[in-house]
N, C-alpha and C positions, 0 to 999 in steps of 0.2 A: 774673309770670304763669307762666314757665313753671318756678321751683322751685317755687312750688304745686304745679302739678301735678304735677312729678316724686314731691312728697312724699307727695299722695293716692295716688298710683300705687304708691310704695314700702307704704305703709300696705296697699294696696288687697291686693296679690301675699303681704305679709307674713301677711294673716288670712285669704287663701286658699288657703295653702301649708299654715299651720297646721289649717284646718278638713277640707282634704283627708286630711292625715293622720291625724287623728283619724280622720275618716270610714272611708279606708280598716283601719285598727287593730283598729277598734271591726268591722266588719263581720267583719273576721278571726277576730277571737276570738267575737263574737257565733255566727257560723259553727260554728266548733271546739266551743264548748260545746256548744250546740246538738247535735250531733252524737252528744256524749257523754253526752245525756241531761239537760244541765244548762243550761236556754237563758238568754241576760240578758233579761228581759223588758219592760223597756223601750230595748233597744235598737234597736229598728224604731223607733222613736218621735226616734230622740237621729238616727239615722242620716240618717229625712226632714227634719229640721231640720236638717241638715248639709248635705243635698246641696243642699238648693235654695239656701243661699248658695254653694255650691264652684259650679254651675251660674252662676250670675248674675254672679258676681264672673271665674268663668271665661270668658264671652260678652266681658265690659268689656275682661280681660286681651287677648283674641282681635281686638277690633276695633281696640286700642290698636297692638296689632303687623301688624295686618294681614293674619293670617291665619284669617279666617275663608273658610268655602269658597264661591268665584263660580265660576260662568262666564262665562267674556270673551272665550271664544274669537272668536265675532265682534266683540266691541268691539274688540281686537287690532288688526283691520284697518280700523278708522276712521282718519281721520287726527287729527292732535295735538287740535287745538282741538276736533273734535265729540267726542273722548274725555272730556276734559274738562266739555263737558255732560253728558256722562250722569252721568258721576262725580257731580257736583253732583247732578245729579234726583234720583237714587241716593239718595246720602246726605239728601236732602231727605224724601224717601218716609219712609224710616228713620226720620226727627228724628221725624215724625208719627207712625208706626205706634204709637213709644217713648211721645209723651205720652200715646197713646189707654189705655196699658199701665202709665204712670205713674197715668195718674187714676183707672180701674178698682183698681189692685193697691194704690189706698191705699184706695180704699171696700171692698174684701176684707177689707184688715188692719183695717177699724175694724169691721166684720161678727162678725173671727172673736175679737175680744178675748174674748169673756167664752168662746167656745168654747177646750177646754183638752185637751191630748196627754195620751191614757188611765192612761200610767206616769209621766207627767216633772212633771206637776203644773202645769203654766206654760203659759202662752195659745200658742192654737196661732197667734195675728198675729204671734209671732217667727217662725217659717218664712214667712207669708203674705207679711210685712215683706221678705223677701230681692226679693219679685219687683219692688217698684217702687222700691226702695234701690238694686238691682241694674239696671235700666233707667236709674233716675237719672244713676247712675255713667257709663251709655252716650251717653245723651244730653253731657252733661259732654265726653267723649270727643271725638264727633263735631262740637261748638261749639267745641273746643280745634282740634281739626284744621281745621277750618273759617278760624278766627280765625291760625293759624299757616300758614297755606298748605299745611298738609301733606295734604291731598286733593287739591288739585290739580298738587304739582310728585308726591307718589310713586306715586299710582292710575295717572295716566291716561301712566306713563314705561312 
């Protein structure tokens, strides 16, 4: 189980690292010409379909490491075991919030299939696709950590 996951997670970092730089490259030079009178004009188009997977594959990497931003300044001062519930409730909220966002963001992407990005020619349900792909991966995340103990021995230390 857990070199699976190491290797979706390798996979995961490897096509977010890459789509980021694109991302940012592409906006760079989109920019520059632009500037110069010469804009790329489908690159607002390549850019929105960039980010929303750097976003979503970014969130996954985020909750994987554990740093996405809380407040716990009062949870802090719980003692061990009640930290621990919350931590659980926590992540419990979460699990939910994800499916309500997985099952919408796949009835989006099947909405927007035949809808198509003005310049790039290709259904705009590959962007739509990143949001419940990208949920997916989260939920995935937080049933590994769950299943590994790792919510409960490094959240609530």
């Amino acid at each position: 189980m857990n070199k699976i996951n190491n290797s979706i997670n390798k996979i995961e970092n490897i096509v977010g690292a890459i789509a980021l730089g694109i991302l940012v490259i592409l906006v760079f030079i989109a920019a520059a010409l632009r500037y110069l009178g010469n804009p790329i004009v489908w690159s607002v188009d390549l850019a929105q379909l960039l980010f929303v997977w750097v976003v979503f594959l970014g969130a996954d990497r985020a909750l994987q490491t554990n740093n996405h931003i809380g407040v716990d300044f009062f949870v802090n001062f719980l003692p061990k075991k009640l930290k621990k519930i919350i931590y659980i409730i926590h992540y419990l909220i979460i699990l939910v919030f994800l499916g309500g966002i997985i099952y919408y963001g796949f009835d989006l992407t099947i909405r927007n299939v035949s809808r198509n990005f003005n310049t790039l020619g290709i259904s705009y349900s590959y962007a739509t696709a990143g949001v419940p792909i990208g949920c997916l991966l989260m939920f995935r995340t937080i049933i590994y950590k769950f299943i590994s103990n790792e919510i409960i021995s490094s959240e609530s230390e």
